[in-house]
N, CA, C and O atoms as a GROMACS GRO file, in nm:
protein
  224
    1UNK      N    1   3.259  -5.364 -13.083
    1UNK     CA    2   3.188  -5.324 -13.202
    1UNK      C    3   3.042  -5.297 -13.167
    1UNK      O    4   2.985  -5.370 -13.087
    2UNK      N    5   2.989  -5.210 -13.215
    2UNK     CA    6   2.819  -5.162 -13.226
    2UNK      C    7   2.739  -5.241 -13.306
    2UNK      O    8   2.789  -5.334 -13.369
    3UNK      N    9   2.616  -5.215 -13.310
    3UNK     CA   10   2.515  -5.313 -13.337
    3UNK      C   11   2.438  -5.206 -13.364
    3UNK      O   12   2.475  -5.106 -13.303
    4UNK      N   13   2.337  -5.191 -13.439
    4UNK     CA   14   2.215  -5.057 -13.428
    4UNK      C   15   2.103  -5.153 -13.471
    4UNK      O   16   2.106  -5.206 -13.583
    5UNK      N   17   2.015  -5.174 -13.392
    5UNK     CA   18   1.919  -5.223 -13.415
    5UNK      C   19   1.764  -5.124 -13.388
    5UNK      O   20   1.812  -5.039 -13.313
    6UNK      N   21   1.676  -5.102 -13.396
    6UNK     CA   22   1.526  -5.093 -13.391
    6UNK      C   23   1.454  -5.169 -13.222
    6UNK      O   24   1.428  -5.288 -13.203
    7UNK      N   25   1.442  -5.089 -13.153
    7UNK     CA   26   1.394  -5.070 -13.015
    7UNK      C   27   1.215  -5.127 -13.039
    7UNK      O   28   1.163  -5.117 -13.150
    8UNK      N   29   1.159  -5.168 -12.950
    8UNK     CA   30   1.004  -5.199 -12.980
    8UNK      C   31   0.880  -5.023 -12.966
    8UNK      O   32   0.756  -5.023 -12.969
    9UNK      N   33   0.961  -4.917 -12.954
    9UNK     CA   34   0.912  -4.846 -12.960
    9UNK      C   35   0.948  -4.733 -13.069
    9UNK      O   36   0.925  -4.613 -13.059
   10UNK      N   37   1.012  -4.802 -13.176
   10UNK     CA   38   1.056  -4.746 -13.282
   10UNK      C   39   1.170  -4.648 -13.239
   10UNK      O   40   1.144  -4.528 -13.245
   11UNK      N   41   1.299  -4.690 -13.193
   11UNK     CA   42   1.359  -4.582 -13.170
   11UNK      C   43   1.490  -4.653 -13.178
   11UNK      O   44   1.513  -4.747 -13.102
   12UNK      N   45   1.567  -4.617 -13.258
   12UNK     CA   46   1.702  -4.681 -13.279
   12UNK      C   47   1.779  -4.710 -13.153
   12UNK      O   48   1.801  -4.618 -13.074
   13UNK      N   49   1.819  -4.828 -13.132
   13UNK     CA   50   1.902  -4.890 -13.048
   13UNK      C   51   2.029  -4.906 -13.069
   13UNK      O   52   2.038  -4.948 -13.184
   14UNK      N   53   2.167  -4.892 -13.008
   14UNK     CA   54   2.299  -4.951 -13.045
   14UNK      C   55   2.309  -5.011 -12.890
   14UNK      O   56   2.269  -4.981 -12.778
   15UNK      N   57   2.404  -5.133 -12.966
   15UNK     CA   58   2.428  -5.232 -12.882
   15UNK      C   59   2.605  -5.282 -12.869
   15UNK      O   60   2.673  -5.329 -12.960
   16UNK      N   61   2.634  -5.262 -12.768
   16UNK     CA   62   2.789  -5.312 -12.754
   16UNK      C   63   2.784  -5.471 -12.779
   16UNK      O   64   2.748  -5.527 -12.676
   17UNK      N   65   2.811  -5.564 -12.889
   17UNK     CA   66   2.816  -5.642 -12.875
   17UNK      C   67   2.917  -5.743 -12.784
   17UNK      O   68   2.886  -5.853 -12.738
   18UNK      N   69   3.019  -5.688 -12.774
   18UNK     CA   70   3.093  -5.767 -12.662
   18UNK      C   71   3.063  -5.792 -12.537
   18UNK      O   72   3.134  -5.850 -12.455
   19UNK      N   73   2.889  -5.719 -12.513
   19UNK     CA   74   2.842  -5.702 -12.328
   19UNK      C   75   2.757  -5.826 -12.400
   19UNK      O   76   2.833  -5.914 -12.360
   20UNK      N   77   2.670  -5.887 -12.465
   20UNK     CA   78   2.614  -5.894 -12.495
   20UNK      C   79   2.606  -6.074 -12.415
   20UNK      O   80   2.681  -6.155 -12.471
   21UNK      N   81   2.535  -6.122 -12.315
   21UNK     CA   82   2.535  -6.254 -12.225
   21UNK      C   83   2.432  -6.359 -12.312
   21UNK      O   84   2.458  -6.476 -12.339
   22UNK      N   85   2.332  -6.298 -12.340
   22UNK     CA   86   2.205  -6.393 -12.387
   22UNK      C   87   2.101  -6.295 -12.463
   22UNK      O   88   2.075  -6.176 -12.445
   23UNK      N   89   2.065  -6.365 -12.530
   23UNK     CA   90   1.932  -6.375 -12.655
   23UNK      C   91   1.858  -6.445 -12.659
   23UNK      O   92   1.867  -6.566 -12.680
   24UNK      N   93   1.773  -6.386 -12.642
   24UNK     CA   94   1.578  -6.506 -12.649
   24UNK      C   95   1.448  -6.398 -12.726
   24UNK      O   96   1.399  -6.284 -12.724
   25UNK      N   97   1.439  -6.556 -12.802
   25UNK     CA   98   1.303  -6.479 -12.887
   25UNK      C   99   1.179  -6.476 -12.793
   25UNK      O  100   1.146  -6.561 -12.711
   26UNK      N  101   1.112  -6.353 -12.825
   26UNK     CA  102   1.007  -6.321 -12.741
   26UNK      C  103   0.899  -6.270 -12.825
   26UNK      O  104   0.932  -6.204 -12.924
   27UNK      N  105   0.716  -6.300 -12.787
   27UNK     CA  106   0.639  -6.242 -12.906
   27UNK      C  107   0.684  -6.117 -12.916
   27UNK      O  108   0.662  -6.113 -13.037
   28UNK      N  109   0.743  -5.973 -12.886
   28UNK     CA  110   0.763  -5.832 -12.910
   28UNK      C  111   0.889  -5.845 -13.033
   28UNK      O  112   0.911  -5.750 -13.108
   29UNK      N  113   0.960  -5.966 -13.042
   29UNK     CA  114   1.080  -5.956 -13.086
   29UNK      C  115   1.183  -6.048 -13.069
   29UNK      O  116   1.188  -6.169 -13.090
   30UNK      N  117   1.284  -5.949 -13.018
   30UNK     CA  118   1.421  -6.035 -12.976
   30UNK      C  119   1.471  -5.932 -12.853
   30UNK      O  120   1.497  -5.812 -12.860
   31UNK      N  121   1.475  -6.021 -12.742
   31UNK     CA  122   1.579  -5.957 -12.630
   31UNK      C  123   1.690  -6.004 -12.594
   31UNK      O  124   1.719  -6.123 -12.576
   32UNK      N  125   1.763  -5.903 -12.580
   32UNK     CA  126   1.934  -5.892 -12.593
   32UNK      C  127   1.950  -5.863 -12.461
   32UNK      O  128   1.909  -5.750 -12.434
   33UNK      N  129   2.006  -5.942 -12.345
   33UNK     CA  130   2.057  -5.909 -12.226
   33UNK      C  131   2.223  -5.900 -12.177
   33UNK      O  132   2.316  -5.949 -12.241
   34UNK      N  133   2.231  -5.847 -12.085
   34UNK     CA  134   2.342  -5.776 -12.114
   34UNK      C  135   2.434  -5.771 -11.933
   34UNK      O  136   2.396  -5.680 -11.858
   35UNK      N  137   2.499  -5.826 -11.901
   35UNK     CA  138   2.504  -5.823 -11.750
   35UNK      C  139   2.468  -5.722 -11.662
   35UNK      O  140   2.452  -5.608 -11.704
   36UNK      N  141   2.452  -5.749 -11.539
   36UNK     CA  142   2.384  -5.656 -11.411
   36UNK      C  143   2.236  -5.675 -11.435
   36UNK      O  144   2.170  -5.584 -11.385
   37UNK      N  145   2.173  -5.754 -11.489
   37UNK     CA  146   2.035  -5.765 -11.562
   37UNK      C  147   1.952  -5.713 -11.620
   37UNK      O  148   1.834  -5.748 -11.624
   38UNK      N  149   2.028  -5.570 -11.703
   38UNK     CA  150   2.007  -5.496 -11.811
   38UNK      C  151   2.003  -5.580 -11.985
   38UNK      O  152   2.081  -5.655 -12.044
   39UNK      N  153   1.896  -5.530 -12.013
   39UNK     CA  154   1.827  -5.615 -12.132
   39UNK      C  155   1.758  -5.476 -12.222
   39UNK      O  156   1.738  -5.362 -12.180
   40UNK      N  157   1.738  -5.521 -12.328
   40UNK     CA  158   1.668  -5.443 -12.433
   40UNK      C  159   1.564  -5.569 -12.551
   40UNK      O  160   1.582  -5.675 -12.611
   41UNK      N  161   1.492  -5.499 -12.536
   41UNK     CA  162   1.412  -5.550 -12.654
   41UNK      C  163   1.432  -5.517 -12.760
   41UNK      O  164   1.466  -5.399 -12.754
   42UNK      N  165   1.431  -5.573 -12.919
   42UNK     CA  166   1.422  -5.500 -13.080
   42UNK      C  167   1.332  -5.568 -13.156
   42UNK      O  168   1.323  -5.688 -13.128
   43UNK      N  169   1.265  -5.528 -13.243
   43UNK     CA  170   1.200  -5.548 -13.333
   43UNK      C  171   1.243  -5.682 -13.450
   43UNK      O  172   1.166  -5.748 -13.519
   44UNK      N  173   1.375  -5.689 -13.442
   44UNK     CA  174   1.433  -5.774 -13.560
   44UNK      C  175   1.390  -5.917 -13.519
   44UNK      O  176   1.322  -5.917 -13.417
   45UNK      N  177   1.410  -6.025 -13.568
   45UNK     CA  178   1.369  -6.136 -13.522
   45UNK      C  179   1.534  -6.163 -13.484
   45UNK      O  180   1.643  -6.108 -13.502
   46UNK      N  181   1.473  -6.299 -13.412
   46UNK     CA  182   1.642  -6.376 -13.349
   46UNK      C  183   1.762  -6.434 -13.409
   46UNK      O  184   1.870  -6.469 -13.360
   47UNK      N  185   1.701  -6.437 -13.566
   47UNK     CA  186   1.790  -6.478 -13.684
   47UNK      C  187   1.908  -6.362 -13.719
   47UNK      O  188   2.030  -6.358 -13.700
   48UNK      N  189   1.810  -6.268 -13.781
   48UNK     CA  190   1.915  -6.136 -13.792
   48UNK      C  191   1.976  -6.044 -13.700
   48UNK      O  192   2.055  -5.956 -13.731
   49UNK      N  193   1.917  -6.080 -13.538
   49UNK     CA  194   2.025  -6.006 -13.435
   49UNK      C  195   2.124  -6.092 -13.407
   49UNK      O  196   2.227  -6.037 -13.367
   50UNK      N  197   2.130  -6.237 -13.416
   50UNK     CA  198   2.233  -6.334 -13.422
   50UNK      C  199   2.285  -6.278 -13.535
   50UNK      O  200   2.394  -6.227 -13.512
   51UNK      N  201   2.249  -6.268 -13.645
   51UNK     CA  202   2.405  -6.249 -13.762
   51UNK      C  203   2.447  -6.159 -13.736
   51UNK      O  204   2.564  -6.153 -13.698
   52UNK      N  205   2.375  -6.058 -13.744
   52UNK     CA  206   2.463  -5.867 -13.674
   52UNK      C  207   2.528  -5.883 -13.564
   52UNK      O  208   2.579  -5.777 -13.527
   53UNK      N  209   2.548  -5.978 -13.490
   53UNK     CA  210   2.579  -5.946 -13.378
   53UNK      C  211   2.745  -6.090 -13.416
   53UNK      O  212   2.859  -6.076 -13.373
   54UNK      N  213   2.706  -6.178 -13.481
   54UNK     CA  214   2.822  -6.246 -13.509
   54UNK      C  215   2.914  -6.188 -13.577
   54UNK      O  216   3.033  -6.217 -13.568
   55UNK      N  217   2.858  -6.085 -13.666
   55UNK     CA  218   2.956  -6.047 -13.782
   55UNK      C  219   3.028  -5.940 -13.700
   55UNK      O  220   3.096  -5.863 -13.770
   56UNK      N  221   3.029  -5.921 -13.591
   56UNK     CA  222   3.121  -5.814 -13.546
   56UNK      C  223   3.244  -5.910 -13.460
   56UNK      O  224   3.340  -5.853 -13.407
   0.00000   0.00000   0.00000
């Protein structure tokens, strides 16, 4: 399932949630890492990329 979240440079993000290894809040946001040590930053805080990302 996808995820579309808000990138820190204003630019829509989708996210495979099933890659999805770890989440940590950071001052820019929330980063979403993802194996091979590919990561993305978003704008949302760590509350609402945890629920979007549970509800799938």
């Amino acid at each position: 399932m996808f995820v579309k979240f808000t990138s820190t440079d204003r630019v829509s993000t989708v996210v495979n949630a099933a890659q999805v290894t770890y989440v940590s809040s950071i001052q820019e946001g929330t980063r979403i890492r993802f194996g091979e040590g590919r990561s993305v930053t978003v704008i949302e805080p760590m509350d609402e990329v945890l629920e979007k990302l549970n509800r799938t």
